[in-house]
C-alpha positions in Angstrom: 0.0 0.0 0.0 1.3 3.1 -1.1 0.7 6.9 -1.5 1.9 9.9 -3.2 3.2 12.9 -1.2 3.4 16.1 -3.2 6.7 17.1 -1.7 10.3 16.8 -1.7 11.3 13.8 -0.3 13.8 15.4 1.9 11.1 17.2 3.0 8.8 14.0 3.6 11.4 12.3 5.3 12.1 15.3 8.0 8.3 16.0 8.5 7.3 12.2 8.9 10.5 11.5 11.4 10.7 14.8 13.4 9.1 12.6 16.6 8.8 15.5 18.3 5.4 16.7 16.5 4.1 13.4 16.8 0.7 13.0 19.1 1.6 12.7 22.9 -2.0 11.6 23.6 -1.4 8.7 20.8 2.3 8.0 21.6 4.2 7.4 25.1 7.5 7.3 24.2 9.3 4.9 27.1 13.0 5.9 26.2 12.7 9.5 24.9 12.3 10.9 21.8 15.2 11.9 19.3 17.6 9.1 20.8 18.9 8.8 17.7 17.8 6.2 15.1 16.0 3.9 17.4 12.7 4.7 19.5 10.7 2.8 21.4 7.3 3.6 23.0 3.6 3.0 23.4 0.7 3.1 21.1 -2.3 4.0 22.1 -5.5 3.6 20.2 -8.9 5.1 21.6 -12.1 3.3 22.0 -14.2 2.6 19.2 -17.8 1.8 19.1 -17.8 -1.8 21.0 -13.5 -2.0 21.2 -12.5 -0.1 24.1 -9.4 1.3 24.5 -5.7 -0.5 24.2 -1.8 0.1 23.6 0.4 -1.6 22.2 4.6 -1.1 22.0 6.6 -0.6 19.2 10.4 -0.5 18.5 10.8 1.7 16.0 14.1 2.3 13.8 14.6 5.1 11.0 17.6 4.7 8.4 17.9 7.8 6.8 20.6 6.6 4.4 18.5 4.3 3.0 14.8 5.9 3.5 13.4 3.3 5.3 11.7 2.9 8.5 11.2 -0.5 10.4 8.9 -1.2 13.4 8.3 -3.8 15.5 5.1 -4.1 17.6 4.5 -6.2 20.8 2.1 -6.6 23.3 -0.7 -6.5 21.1 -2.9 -9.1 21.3 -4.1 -10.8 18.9 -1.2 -10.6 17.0 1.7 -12.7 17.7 4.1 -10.9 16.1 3.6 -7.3 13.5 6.4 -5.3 11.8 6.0 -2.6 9.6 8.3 -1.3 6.6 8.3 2.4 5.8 9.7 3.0 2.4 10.3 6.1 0.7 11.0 6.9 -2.6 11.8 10.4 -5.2 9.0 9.6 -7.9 8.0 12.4 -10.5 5.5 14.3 -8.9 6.8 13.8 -4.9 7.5 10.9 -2.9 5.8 7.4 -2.7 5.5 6.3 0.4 5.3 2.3 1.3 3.8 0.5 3.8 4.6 -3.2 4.2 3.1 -4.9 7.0 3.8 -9.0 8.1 1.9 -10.2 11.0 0.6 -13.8 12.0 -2.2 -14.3 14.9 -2.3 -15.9 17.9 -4.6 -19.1 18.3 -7.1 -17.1 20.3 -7.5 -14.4 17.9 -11.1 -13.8 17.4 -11.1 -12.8 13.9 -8.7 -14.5 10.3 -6.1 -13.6 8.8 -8.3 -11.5 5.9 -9.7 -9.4 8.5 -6.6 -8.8 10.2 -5.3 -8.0 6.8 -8.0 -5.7 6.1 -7.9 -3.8 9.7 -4.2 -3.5 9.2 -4.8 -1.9 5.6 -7.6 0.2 6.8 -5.6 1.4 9.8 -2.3 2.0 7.5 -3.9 4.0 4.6 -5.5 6.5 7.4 -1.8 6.5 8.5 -0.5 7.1 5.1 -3.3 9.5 4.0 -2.6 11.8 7.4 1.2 11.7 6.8 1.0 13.3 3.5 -1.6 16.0 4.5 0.5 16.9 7.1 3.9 16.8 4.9 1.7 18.8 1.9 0.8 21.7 4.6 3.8 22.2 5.7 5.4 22.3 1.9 3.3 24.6 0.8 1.0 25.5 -2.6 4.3 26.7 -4.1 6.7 23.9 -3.3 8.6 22.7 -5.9 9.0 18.6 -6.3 11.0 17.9 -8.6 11.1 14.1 -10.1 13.9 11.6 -9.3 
């Protein structure tokens, strides 16, 4: 899953990694944000109709020289394990911006693997579709993107 951002992609890459405009209400970080590369720290997700509220941690590590992003999530049941992979890319027009999740569920889980897919994808294009509003708004009408 993938979307376009109308911006530079230095300019992606800074907005969508500066961890110090990201939600506090959303995200507890547990070692403190800008340690480098590496961050770890709570999710949490609000209630939602029947689901009440849960969190979830995730290890999170950015590598700049190759545009990448990788995160690991734990405690969060039903999955046994979840990572993510953040990839972005110059592309005429911007920068595309990758998600590709992997997950597998525990025994318990109360729902397949297609709807874990599905709320994964749901949850991940919200995810993508915020980060490039809030990279778009803070390039500007008049930014210039050039291609590759």
């Amino acid at each position: 899953m993938n979307v376009l951002v109308r911006a530079p992609l230095d300019l992606t890459w800074r907005v969508t990694n500066d961890l110090s405009a990201w939600d506090r209400e959303r995200h507890r970080f547990l070692d403190g944000p800008g340690s480098g590369n590496r961050v770890v720290f709570e999710v949490v997700v609000p209630a939602a109709g029947d689901a009440p509220s849960r969190t979830y941690s995730v290890d999170r590590c950015a590598d700049e020289a190759h545009r990448l992003v990788y995160s690991r999530r734990w405690d969060n049941h039903p999955y046994r394990y979840s990572i993510a992979w953040w990839l972005y890319e110059a592309v005429e027009g911007g920068t595309a911006v990758r998600c590709v999740q992997d997950f597998e569920l525990e025994p318990d889980a109360t729902f397949d693997e297609a709807e874990a897919a599905r709320r994964m994808g749901a949850s991940a294009r919200a995810a993508l579709e915020r980060m490039a509003r809030r990279v778009e708004a803070a390039a500007g009408p008049a930014a210039a993107v050039p291609g590759p």
